[in-house]
N, CA, C and O atoms as a GROMACS GRO file, in nm:
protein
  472
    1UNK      N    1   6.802  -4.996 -14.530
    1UNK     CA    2   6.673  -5.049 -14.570
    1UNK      C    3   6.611  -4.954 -14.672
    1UNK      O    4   6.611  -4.837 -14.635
    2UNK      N    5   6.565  -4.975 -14.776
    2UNK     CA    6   6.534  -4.951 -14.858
    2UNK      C    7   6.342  -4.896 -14.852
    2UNK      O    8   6.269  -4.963 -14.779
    3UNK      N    9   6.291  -4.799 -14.916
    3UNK     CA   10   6.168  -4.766 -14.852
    3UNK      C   11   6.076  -4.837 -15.005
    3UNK      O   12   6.115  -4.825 -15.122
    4UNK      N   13   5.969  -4.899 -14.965
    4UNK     CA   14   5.918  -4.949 -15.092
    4UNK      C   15   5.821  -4.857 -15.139
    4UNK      O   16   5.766  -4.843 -15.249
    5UNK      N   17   5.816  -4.812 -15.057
    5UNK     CA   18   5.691  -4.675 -15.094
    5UNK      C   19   5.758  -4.548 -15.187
    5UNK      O   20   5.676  -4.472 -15.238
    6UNK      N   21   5.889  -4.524 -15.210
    6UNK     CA   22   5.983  -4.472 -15.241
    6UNK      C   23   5.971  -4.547 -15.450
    6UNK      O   24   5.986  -4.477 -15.550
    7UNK      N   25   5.952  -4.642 -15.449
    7UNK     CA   26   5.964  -4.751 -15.569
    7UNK      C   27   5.883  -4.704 -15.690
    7UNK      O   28   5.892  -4.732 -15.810
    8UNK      N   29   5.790  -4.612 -15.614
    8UNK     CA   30   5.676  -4.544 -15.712
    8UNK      C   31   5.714  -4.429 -15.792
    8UNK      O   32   5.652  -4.386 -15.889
    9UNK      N   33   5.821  -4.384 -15.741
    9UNK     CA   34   5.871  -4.308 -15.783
    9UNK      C   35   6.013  -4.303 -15.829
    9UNK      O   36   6.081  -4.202 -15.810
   10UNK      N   37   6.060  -4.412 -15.890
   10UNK     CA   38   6.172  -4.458 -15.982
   10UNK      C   39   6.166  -4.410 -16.110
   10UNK      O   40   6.274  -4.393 -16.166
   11UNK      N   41   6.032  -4.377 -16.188
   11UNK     CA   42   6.069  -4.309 -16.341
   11UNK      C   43   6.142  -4.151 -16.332
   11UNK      O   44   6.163  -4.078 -16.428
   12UNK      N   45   6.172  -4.122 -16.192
   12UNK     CA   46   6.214  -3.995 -16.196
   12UNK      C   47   6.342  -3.994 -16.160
   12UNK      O   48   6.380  -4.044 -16.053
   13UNK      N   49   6.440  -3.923 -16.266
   13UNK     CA   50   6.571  -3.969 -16.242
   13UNK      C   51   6.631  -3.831 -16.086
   13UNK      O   52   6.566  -3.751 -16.020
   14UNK      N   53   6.755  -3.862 -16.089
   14UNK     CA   54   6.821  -3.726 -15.940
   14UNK      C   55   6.760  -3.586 -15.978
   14UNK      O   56   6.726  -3.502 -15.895
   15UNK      N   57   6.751  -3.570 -16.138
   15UNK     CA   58   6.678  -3.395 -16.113
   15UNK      C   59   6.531  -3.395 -16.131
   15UNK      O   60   6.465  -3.294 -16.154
   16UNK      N   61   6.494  -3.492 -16.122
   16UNK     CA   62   6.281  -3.470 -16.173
   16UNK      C   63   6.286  -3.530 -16.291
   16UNK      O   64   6.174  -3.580 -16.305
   17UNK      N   65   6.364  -3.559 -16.403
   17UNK     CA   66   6.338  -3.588 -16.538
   17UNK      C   67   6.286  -3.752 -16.508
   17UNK      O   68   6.323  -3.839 -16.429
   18UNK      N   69   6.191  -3.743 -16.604
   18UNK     CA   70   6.078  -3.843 -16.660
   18UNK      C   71   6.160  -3.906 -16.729
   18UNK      O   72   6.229  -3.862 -16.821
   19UNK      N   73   6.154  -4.039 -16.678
   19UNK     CA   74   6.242  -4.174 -16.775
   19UNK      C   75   6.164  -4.307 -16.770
   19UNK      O   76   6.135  -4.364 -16.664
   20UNK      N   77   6.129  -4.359 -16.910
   20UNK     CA   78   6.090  -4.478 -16.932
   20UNK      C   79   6.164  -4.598 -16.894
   20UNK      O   80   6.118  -4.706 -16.856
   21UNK      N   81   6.313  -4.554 -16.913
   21UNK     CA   82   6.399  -4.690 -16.867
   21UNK      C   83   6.509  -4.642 -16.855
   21UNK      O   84   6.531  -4.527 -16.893
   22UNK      N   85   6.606  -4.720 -16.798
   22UNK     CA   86   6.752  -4.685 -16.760
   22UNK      C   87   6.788  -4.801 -16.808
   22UNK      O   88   6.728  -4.907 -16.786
   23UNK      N   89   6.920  -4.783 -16.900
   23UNK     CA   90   7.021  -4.923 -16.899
   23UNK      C   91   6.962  -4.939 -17.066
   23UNK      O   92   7.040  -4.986 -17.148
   24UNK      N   93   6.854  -4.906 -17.100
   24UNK     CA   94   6.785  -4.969 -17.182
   24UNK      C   95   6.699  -5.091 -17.141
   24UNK      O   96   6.647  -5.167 -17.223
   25UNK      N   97   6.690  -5.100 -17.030
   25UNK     CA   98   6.562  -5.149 -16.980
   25UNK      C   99   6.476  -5.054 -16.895
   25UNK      O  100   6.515  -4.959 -16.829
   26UNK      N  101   6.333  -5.105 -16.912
   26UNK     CA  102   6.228  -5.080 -16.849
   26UNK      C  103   6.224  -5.030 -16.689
   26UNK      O  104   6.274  -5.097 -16.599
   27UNK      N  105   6.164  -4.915 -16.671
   27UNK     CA  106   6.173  -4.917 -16.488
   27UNK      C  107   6.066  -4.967 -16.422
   27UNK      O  108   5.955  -4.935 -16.465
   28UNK      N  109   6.077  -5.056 -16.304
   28UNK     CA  110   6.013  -5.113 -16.232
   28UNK      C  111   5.992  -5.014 -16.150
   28UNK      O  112   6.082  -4.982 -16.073
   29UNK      N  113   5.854  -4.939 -16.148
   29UNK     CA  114   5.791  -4.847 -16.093
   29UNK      C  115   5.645  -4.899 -15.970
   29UNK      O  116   5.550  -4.828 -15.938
   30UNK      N  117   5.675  -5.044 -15.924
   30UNK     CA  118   5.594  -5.047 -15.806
   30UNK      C  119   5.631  -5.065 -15.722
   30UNK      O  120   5.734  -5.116 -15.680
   31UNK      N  121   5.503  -5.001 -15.662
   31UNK     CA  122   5.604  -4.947 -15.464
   31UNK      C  123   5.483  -5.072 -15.400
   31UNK      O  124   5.405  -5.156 -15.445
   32UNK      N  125   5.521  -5.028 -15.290
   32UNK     CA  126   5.390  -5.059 -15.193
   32UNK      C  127   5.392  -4.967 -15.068
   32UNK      O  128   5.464  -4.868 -15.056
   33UNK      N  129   5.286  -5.018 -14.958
   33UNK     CA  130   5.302  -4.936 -14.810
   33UNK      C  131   5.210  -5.085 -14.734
   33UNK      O  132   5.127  -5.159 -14.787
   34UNK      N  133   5.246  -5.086 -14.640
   34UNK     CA  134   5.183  -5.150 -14.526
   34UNK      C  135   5.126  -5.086 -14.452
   34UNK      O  136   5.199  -5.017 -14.382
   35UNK      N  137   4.951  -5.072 -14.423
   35UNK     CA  138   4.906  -4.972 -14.354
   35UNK      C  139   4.940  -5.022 -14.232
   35UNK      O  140   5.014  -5.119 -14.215
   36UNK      N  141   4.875  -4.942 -14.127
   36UNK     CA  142   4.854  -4.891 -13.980
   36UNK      C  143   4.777  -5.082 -13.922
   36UNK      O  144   4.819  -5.169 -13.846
   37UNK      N  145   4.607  -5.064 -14.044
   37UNK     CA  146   4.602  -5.213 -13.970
   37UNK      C  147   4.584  -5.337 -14.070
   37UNK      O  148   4.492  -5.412 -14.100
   38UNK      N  149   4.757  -5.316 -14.116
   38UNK     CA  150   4.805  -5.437 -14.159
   38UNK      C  151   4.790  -5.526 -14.299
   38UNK      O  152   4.795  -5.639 -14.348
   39UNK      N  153   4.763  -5.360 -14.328
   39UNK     CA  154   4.674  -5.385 -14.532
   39UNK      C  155   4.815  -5.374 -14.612
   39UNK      O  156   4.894  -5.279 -14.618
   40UNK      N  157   4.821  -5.502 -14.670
   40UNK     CA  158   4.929  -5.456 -14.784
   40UNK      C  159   4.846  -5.337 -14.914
   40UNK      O  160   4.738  -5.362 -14.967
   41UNK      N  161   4.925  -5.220 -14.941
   41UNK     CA  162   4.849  -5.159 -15.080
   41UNK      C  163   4.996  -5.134 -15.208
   41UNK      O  164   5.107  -5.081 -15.198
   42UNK      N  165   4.954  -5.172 -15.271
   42UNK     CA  166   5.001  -5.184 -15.383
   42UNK      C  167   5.027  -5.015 -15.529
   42UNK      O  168   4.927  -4.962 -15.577
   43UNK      N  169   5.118  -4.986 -15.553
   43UNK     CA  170   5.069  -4.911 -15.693
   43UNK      C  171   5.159  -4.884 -15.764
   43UNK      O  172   5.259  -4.883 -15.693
   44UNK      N  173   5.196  -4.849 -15.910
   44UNK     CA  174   5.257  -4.869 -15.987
   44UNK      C  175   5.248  -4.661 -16.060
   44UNK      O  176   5.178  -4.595 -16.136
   45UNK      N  177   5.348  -4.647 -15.985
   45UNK     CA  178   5.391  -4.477 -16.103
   45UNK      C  179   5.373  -4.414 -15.991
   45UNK      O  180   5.306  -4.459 -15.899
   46UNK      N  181   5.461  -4.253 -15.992
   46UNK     CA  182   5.376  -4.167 -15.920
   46UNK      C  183   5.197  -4.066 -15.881
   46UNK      O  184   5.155  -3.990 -15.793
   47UNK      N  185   5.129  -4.148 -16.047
   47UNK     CA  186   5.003  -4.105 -15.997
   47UNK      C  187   4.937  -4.206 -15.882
   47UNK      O  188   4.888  -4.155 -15.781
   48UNK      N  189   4.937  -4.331 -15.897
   48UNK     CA  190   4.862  -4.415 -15.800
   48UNK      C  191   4.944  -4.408 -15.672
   48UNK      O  192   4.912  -4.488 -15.583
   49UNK      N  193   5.042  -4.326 -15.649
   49UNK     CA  194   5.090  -4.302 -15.549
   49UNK      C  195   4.992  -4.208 -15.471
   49UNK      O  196   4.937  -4.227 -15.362
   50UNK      N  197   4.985  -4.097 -15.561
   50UNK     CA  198   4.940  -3.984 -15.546
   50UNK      C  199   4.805  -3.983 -15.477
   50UNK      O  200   4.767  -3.924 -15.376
   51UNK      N  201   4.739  -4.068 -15.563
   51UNK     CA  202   4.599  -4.096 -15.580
   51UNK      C  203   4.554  -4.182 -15.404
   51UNK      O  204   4.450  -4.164 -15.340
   52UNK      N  205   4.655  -4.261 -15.372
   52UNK     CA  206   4.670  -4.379 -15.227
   52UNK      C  207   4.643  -4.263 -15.128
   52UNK      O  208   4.541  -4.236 -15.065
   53UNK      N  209   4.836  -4.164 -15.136
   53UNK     CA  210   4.804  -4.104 -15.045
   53UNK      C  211   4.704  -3.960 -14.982
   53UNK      O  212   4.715  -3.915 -14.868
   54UNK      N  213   4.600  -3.902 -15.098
   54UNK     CA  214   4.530  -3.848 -15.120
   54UNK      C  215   4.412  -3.887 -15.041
   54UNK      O  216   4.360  -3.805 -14.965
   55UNK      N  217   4.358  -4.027 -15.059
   55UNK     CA  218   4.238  -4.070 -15.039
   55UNK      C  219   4.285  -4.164 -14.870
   55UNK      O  220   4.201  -4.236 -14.816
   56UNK      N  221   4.404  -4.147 -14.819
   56UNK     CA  222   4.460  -4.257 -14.698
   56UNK      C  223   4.389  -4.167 -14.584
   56UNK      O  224   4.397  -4.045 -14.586
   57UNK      N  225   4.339  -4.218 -14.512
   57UNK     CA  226   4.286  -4.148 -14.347
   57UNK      C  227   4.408  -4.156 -14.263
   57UNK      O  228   4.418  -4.101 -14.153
   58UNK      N  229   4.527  -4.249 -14.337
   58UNK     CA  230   4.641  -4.189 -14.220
   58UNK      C  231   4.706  -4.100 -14.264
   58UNK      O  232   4.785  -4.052 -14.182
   59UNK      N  233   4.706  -4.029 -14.421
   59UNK     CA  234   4.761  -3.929 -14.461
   59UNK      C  235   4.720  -3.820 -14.379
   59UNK      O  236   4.785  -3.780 -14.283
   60UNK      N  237   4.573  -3.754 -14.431
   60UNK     CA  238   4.497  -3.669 -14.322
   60UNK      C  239   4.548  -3.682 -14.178
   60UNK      O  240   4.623  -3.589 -14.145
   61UNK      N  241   4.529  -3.762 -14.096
   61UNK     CA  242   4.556  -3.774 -13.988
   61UNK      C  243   4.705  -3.747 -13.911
   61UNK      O  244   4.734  -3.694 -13.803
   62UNK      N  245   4.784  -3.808 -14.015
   62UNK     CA  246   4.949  -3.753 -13.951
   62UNK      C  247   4.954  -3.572 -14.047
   62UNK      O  248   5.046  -3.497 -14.015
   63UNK      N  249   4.887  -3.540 -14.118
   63UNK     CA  250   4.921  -3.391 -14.146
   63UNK      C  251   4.807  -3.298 -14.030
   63UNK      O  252   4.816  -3.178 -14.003
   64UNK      N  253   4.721  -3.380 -13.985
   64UNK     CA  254   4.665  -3.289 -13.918
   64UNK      C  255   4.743  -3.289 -13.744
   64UNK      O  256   4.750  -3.194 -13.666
   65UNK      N  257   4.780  -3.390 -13.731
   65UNK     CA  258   4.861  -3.432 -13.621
   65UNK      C  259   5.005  -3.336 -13.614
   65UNK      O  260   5.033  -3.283 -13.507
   66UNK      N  261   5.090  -3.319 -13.728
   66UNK     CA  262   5.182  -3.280 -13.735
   66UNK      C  263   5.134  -3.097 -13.741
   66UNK      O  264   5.200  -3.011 -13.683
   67UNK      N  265   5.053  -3.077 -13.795
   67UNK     CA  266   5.030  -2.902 -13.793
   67UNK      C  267   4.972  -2.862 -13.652
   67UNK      O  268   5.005  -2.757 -13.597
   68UNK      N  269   4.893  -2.942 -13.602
   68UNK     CA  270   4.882  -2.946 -13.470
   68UNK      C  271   4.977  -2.881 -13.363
   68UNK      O  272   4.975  -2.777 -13.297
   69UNK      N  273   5.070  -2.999 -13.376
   69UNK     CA  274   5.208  -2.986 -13.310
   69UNK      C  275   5.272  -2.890 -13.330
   69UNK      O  276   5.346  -2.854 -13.238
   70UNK      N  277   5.268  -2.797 -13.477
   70UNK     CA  278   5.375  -2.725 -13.550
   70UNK      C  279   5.320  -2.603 -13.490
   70UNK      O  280   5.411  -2.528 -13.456
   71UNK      N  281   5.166  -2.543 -13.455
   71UNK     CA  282   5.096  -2.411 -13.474
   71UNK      C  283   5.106  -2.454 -13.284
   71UNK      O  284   5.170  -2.370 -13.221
   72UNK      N  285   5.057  -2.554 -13.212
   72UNK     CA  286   5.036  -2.533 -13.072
   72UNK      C  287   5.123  -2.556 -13.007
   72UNK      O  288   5.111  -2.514 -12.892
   73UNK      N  289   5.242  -2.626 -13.038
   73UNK     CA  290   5.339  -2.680 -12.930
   73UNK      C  291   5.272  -2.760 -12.838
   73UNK      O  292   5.298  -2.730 -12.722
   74UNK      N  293   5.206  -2.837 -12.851
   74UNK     CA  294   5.120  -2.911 -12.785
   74UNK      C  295   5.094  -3.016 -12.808
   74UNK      O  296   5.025  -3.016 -12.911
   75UNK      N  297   5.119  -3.176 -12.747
   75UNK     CA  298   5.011  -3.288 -12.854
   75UNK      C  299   4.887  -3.283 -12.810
   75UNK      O  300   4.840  -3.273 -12.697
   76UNK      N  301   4.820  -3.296 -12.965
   76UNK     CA  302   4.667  -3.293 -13.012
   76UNK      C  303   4.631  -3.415 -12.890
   76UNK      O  304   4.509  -3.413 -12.877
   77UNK      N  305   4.684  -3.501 -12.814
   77UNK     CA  306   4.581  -3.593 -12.692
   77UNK      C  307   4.574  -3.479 -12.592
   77UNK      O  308   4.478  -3.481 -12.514
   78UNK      N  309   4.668  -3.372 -12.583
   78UNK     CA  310   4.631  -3.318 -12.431
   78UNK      C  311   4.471  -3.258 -12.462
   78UNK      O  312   4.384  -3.257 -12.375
   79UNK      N  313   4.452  -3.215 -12.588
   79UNK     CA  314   4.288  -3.172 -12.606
   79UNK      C  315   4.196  -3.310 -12.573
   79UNK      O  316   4.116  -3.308 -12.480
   80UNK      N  317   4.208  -3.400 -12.636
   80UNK     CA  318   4.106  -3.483 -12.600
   80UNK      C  319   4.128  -3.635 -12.615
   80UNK      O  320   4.229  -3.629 -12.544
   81UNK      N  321   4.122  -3.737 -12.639
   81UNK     CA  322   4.158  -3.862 -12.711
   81UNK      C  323   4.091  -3.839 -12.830
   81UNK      O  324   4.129  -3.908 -12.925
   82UNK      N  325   3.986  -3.747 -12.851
   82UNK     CA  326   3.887  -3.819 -12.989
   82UNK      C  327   3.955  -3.642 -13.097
   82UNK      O  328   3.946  -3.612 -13.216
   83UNK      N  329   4.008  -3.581 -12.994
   83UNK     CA  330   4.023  -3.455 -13.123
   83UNK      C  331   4.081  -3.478 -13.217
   83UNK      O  332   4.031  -3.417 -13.312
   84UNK      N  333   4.195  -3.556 -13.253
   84UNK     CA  334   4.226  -3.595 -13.393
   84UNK      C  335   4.126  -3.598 -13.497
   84UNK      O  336   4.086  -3.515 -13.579
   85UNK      N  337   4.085  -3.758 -13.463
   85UNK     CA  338   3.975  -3.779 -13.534
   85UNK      C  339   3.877  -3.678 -13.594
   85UNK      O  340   3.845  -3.675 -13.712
   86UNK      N  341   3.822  -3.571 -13.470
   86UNK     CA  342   3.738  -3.534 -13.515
   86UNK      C  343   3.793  -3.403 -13.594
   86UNK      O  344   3.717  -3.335 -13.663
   87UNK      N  345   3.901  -3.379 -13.580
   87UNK     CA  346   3.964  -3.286 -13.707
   87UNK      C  347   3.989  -3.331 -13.778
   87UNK      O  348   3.966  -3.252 -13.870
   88UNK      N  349   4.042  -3.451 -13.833
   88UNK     CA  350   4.036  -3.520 -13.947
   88UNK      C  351   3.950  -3.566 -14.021
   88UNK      O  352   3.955  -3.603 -14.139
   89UNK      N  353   3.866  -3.563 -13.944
   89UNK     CA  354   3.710  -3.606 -14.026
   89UNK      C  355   3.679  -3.439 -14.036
   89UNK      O  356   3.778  -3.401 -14.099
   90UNK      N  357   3.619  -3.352 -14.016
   90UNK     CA  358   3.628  -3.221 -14.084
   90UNK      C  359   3.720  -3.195 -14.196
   90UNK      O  360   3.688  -3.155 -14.308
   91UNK      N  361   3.818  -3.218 -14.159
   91UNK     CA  362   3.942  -3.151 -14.306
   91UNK      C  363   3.876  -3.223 -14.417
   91UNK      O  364   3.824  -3.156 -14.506
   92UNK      N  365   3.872  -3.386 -14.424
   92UNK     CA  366   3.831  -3.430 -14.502
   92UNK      C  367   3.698  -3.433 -14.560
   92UNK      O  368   3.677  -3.463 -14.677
   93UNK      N  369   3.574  -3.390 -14.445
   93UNK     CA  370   3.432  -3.395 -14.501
   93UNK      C  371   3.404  -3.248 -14.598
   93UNK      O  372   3.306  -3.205 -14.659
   94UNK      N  373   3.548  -3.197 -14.574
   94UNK     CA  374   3.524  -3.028 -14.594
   94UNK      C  375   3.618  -3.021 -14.724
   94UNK      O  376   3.627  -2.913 -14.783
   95UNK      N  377   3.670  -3.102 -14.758
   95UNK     CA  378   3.716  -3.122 -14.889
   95UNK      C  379   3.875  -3.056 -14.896
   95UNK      O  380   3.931  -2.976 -14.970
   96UNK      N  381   3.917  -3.143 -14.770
   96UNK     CA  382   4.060  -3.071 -14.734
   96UNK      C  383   4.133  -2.948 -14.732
   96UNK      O  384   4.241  -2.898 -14.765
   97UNK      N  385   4.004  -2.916 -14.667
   97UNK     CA  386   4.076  -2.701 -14.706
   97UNK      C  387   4.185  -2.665 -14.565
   97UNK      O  388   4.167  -2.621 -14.452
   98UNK      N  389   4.267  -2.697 -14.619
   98UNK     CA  390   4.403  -2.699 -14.524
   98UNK      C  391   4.381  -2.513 -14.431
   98UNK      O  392   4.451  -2.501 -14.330
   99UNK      N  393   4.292  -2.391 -14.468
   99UNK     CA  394   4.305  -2.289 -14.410
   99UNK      C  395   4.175  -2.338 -14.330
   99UNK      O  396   4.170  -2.266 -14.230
  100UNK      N  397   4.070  -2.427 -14.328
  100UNK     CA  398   3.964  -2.446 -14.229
  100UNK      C  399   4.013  -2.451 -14.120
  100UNK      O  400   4.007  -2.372 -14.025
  101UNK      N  401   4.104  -2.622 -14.142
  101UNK     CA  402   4.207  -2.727 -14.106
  101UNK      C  403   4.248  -2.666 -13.958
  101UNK      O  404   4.219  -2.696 -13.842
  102UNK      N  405   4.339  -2.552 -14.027
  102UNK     CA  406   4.416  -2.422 -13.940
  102UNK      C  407   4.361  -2.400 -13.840
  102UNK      O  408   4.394  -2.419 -13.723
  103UNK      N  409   4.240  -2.342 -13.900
  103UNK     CA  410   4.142  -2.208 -13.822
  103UNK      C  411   4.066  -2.316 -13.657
  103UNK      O  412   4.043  -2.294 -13.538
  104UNK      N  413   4.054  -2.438 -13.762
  104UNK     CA  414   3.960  -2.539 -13.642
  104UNK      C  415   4.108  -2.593 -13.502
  104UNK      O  416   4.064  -2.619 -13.390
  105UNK      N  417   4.212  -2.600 -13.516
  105UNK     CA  418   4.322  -2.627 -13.499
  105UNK      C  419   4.337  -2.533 -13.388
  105UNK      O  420   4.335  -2.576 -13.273
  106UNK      N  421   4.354  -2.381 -13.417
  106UNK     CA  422   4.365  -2.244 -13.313
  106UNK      C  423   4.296  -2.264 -13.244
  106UNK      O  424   4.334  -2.278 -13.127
  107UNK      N  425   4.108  -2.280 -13.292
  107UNK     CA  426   3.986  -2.290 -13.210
  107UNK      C  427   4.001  -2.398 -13.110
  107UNK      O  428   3.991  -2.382 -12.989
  108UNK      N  429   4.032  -2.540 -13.187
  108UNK     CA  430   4.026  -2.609 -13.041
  108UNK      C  431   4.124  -2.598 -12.977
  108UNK      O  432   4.132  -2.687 -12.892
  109UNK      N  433   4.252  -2.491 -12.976
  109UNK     CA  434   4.374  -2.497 -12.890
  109UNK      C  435   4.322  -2.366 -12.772
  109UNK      O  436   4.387  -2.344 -12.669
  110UNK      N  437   4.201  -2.290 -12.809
  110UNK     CA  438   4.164  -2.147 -12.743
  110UNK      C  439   4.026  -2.210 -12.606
  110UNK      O  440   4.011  -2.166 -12.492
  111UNK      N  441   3.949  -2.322 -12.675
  111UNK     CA  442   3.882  -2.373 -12.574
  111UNK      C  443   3.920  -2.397 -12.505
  111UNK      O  444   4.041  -2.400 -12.526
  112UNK      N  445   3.879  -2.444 -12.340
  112UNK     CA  446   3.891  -2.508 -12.267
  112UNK      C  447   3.909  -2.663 -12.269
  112UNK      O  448   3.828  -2.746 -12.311
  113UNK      N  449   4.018  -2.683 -12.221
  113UNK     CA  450   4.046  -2.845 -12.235
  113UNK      C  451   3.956  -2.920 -12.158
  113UNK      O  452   3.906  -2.859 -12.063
  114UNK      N  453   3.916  -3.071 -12.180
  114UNK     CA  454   3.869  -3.148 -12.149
  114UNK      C  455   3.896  -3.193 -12.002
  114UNK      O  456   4.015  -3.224 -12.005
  115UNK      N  457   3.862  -3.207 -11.909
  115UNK     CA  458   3.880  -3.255 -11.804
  115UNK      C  459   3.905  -3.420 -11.805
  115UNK      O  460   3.825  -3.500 -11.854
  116UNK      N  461   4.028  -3.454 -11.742
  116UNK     CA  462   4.062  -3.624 -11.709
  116UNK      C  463   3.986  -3.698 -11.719
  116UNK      O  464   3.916  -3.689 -11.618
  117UNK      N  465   3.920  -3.832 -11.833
  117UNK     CA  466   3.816  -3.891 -11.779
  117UNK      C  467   3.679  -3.850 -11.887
  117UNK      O  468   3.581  -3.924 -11.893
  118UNK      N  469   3.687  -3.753 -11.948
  118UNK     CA  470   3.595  -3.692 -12.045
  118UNK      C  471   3.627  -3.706 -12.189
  118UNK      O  472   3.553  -3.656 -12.274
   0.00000   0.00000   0.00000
């Protein structure tokens, strides 16, 4: 299976080089992604790629999810149901400073966990 999200990034040949066309035709440089709830999004080149997954709340969310995992050995639910979120909404209100990100990450792994039910 083929990834369509992958499609955006066809002007770039096996080493990085920038190509207008292959064959002597034109490259068909649009991808897409199917979000989480069920949005087709559309974009054409690697900037509107760039630009999608930059501004996506599931981008944020699976990198804050995954560093989580990477720094605590832990999944981010044993802290809380809502701690994702609410680290993801920081990284992002904070203008994605991936060393905040970190620092808030340690902090809520050093608190006391939430009790069952809370």
């Amino acid at each position: 299976m083929i990834n369509p999200l992958g499609f955006a990034l066809e002007n770039f040949d096996a080493i990085g080089k920038y190509r207008g066309e292959e064959k002597n035709r034109p490259i068909d440089a649009e991808g897409s992604y199917v979000s989480r709830d069920d949005k087709m999004v559309k974009f054409r080149g690697a900037r509107e790629l760039g630009k999608f997954l930059a501004e996506s709340p599931e981008t944020s969310a699976a990198l804050t999810q995954q560093l989580f995992q990477f720094a605590i050995k832990q999944p981010i639910r044993a802290y809380g149901s809502d701690r994702l979120e609410k680290l993801r909404e920081d990284y992002v209100k904070n203008g994605y400073n991936f060393q905040r990100l970190a620092r808030e990450i340690v902090v809520t792994a050093a608190l006391p966990r939430p009790l069952a039910g809370e």
